[in-house]
BAKEKOL-659048 format. One record per residue (C-alpha): z, x negated, y; residue in one letter. Coordinates in nm, 3 decimals, decimal comma. Example, Ala and Ser with C-alpha at 12.3 -4.5 7.8 and 13.67 -1.06 7.14 Angstrom:
<sites>
[[0,780 -1,230 -0,450] 'a'],
[[0,714 -1,367 -0,106] 's'],
</sites>
This chain:
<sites>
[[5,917 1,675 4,490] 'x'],
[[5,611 1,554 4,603] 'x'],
[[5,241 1,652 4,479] 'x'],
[[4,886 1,499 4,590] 'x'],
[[4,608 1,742 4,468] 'x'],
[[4,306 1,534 4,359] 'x'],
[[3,987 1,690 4,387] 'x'],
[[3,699 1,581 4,108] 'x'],
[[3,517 1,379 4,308] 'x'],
[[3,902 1,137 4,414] 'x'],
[[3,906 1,072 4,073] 'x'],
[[3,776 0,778 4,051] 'x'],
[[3,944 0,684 4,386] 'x'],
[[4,310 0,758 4,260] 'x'],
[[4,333 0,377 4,303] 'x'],
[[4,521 0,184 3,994] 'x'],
[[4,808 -0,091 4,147] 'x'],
[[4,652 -0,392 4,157] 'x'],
[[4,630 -0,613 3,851] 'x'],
[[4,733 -0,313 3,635] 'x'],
[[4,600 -0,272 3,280] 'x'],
[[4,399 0,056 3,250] 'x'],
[[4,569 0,121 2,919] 'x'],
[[4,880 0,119 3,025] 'x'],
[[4,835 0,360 3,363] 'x'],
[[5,025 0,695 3,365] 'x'],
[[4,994 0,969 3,560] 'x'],
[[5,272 1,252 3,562] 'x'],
[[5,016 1,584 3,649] 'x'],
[[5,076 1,965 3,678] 'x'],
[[4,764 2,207 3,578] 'x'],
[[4,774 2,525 3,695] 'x'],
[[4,507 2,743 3,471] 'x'],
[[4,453 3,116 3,499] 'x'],
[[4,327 3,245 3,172] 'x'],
[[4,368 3,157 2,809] 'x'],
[[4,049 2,979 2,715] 'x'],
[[4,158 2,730 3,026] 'x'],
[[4,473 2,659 2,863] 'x'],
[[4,320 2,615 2,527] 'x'],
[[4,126 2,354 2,660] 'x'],
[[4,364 2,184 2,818] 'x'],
[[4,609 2,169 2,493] 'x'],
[[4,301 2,068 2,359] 'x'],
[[4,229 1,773 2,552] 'x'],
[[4,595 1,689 2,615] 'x'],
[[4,807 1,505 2,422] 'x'],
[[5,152 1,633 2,396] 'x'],
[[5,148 1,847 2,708] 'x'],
[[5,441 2,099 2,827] 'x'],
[[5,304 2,492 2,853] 'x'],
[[5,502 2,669 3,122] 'x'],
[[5,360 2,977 3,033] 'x'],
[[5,550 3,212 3,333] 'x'],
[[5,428 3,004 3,585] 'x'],
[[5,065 2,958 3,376] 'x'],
[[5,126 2,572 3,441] 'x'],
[[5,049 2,258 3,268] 'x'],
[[5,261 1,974 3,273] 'x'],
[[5,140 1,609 3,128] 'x'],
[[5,135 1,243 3,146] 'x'],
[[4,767 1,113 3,110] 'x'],
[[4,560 0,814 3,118] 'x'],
[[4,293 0,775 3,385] 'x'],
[[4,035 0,874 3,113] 'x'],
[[4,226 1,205 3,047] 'x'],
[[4,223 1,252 3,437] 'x'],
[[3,889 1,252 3,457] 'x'],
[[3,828 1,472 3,152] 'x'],
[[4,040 1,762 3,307] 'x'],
[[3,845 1,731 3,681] 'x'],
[[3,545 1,762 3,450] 'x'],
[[3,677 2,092 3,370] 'x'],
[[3,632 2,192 3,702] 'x'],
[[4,070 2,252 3,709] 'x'],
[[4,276 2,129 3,994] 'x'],
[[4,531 1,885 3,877] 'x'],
[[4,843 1,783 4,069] 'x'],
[[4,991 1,480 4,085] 'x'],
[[5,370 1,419 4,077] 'x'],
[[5,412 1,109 4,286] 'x'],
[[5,715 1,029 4,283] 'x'],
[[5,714 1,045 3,880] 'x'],
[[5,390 0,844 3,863] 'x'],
[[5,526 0,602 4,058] 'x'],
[[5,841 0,601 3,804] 'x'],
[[5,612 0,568 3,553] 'x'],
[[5,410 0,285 3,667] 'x'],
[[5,704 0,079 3,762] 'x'],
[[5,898 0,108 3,475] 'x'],
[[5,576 -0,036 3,275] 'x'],
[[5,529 -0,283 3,479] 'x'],
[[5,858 -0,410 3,492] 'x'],
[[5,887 -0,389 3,095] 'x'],
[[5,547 -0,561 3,087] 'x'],
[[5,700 -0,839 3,312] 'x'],
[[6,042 -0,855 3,093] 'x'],
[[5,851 -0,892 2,781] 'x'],
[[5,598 -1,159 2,870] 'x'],
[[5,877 -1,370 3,076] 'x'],
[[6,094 -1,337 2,761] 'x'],
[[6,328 -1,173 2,931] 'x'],
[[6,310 -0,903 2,641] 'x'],
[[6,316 -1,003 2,301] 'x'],
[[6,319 -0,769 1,963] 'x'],
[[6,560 -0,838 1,684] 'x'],
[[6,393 -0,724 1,387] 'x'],
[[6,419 -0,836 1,018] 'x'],
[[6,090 -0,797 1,025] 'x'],
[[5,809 -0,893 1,262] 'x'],
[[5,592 -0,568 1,393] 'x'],
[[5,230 -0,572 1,370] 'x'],
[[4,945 -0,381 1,422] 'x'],
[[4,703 -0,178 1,212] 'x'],
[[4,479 -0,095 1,554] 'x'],
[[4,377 -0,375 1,670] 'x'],
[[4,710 -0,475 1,833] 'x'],
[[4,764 -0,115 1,952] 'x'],
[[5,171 -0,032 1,876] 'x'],
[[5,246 -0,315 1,769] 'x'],
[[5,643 -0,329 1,887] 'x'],
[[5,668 -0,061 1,610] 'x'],
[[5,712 -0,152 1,234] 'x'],
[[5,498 0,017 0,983] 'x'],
[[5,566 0,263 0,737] 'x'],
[[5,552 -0,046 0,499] 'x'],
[[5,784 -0,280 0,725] 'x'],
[[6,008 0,056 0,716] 'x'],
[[6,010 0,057 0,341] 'x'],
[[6,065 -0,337 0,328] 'x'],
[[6,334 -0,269 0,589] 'x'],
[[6,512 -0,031 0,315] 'x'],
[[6,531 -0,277 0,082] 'x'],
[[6,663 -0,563 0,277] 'x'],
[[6,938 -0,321 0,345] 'x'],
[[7,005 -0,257 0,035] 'x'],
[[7,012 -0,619 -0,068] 'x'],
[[7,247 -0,707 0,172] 'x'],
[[7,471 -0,359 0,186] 'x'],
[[7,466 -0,316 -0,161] 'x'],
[[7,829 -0,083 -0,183] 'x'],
[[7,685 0,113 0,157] 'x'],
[[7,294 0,169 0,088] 'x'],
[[7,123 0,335 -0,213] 'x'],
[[6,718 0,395 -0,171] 'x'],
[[6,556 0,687 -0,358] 'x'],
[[6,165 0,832 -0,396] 'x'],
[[6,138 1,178 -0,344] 'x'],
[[5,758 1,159 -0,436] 'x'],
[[5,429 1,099 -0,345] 'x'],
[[5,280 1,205 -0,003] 'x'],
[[5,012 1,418 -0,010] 'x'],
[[4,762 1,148 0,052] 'x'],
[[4,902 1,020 -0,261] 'x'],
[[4,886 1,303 -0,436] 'x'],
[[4,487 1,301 -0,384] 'x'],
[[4,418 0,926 -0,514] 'x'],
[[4,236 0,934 -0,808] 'x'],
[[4,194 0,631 -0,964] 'x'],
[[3,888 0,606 -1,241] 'x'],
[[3,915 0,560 -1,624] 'x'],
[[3,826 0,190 -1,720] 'x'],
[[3,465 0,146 -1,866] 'x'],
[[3,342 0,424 -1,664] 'x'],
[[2,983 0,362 -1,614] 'x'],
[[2,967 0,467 -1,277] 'x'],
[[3,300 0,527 -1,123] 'x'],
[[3,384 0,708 -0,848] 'x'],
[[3,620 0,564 -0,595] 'x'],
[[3,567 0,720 -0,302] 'x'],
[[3,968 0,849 -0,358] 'x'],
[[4,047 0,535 -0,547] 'x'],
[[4,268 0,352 -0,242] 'x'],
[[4,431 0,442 0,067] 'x'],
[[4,136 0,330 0,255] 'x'],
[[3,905 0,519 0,074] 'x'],
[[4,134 0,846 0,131] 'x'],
[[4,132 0,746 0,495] 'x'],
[[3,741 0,713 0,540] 'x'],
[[3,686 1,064 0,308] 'x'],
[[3,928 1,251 0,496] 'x'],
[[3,938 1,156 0,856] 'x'],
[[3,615 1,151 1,122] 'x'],
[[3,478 0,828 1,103] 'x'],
[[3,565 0,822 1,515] 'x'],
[[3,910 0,749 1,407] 'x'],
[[3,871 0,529 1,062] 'x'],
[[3,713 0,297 1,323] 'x'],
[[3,984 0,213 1,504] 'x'],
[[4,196 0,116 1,204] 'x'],
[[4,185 -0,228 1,007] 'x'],
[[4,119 -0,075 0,669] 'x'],
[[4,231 -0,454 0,524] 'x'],
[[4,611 -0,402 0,628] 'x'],
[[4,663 -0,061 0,462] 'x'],
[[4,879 -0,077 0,129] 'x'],
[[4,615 -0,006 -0,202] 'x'],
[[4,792 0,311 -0,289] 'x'],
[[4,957 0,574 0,010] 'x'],
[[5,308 0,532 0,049] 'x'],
[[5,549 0,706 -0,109] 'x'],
[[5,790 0,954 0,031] 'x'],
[[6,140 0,736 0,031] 'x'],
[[6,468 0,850 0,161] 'x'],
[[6,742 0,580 0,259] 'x'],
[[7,089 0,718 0,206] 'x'],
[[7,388 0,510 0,368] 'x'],
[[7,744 0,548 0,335] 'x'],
[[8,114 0,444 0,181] 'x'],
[[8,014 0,579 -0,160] 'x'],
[[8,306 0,414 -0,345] 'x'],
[[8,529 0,578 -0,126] 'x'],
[[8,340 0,928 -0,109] 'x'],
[[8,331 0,957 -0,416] 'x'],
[[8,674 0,911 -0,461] 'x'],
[[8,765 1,216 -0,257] 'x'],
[[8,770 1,570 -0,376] 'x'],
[[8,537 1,742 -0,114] 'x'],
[[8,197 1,563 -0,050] 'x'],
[[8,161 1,375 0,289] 'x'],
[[7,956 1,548 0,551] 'x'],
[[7,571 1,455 0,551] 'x'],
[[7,303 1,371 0,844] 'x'],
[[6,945 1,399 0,749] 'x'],
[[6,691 1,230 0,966] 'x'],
[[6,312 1,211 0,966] 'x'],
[[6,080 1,023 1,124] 'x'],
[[5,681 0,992 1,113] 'x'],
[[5,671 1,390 1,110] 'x'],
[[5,321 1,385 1,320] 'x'],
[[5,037 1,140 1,369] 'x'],
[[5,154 0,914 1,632] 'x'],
[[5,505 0,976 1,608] 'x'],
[[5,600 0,647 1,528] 'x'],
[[5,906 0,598 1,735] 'x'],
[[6,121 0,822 1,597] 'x'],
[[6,153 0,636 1,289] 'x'],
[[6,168 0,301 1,455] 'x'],
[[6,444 0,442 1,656] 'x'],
[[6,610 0,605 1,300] 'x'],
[[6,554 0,266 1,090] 'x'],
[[6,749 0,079 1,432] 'x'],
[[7,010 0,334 1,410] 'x'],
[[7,103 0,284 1,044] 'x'],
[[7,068 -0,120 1,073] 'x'],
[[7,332 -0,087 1,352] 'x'],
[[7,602 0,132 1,126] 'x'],
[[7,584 -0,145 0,882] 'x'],
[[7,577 -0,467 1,095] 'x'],
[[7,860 -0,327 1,271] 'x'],
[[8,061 -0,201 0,987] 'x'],
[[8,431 -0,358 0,999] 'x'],
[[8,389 -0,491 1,364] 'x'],
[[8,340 -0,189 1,547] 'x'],
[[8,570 0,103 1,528] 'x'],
[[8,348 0,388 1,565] 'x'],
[[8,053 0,237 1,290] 'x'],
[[8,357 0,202 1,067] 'x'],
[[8,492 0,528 1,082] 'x'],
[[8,091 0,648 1,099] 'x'],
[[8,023 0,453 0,745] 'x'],
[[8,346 0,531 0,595] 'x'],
[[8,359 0,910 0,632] 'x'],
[[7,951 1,034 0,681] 'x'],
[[7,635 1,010 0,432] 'x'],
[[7,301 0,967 0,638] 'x'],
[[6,968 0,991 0,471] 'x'],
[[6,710 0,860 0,661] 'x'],
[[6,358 0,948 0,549] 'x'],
[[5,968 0,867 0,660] 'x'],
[[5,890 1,239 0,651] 'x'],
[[5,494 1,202 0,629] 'x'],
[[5,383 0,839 0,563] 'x'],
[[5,024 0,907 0,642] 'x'],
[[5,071 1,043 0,989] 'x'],
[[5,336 0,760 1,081] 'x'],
[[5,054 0,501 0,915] 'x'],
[[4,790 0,648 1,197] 'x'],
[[4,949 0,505 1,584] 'x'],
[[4,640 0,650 1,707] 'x'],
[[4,555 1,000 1,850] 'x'],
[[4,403 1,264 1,554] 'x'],
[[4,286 1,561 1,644] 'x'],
[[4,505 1,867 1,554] 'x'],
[[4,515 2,271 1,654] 'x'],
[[4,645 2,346 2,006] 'x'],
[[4,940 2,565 1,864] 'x'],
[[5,067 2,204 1,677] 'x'],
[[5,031 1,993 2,011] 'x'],
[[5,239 2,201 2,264] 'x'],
[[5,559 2,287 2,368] 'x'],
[[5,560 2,631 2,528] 'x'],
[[5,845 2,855 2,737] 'x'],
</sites>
């Protein structure tokens, strides 16, 4: 495996491929650090980063901004080559594939983008939810939707009484929640004009054969999945809602979605609507960003 160690003043010179978005540049990095307050700045700074605690390094994929943020530090920083280079190619290509067409999504219903065109290929919590009940229109014997409750987001709106001289309604919407709760550096980001009026529910999609579960004496075995646990995390229900849409397009023409259908239960729920509303970084404590050995 080979490593190039970039001093702080390379950063800058760590040349991009040419014509490559600066958004979209990746660098796979190792950060050695030698006491705690280093590597509190670095899970700090770092989003997502790998904490390899016995050998006190730091393992990440970063932007060219959060490059340059960790030379500020004054902390060497390695850089995997051969995984960068994976990296970049693999975006490329996928860049390439998607604007020659090449790459198409097959969605019921078109992504799009609370931030500014940012994540976009993902649905929203809202497309999710609309996404439920097209299954359930069309699978009516295999889908049944349920609300568990409100978020806590939703638990804070606070809507005020009618004729109230003065009202209040800084808690009224889901925007308003959004600008009293988060730093303004992140409201910004976000179209406030594309958020539902009131947070989103907690819902839980629950597939299977029920005429012919509940026809048996023992109760069929049962998957739970969540998605949208953190901010950010917005892939792991996309991936979920994909997963369930293929059990039921495929029932009764392949064997193993059959037999999946016919003798499971899957519940598939948006675990925190908020955070999976936000495809945006949020600040958080160190000990909820990192994966440690």
């Amino acid at each position: 495996m080979r490593f190039a160690i970039l001093p702080v003043v390379l950063a800058a010179a760590f040349a991009m491929p040419s014509g490559a978005a600066e958004d979209t540049e990746i660098y796979s990095v190792r950060i050695p650090y030698v006491s705690g307050d280093e590597l509190g700045k670095l899970t700090q700074l770092l989003d997502h980063p790998y904490v390899d605690q016995a050998a006190h390094v730091v393992h990440a994929e970063v932007s060219p901004e959060e490059l340059a943020k960790v030379q500020q530090l004054g902390m060497s920083v390695q850089i995997d080559e051969a995984e960068t280079a994976r990296i970049q190619k693999f975006i490329s290509t996928r860049a390439q594939d998607v604007n020659s067409g090449a790459i198409k999504r097959a969605l019921r219903a078109t992504p799009s983008s609370i931030a500014n065109g940012v994540h976009s290929c993902y649905r929203t919590v809202e497309q999710v939810y609309s996404s439920f009940e097209d299954l359930a229109k069309a699978y009516p014997k295999f889908v049944k939707i349920q609300t568990l409750g409100k978020s806590w987001m939703g638990t804070q709106q606070k809507i005020p009484p009618i004729g109230t001289s003065v009202p209040d309604n800084s808690q009224s919407s889901f925007a308003n929640l959004l600008i009293k709760y988060l730093p303004a550096s992140i409201v910004t980001r976000f179209n406030l004009s594309l958020f539902p009026v009131d947070p989103s529910p907690i819902k839980v999609l629950i597939v299977g054969n029920f005429e012919k579960q509940d026809k048996q004496t023992d109760a069929p075995p049962s998957m739970v999945w969540t998605g949208g646990i953190h901010a950010r995390e917005y892939a792991p229900q996309e991936v979920g809602i994909k997963f369930i849409e293929w059990l039921l397009d495929n029932y009764g023409k392949d064997a193993n979605a059959t037999m999946m259908v016919d003798t499971n239960r899957y519940h598939f729920i948006v675990h925190n609507p908020m955070a999976a509303s936000l495809p945006n970084k949020t600040s958080r404590p160190a000990s909820a960003r990192t994966r440690t050995t």
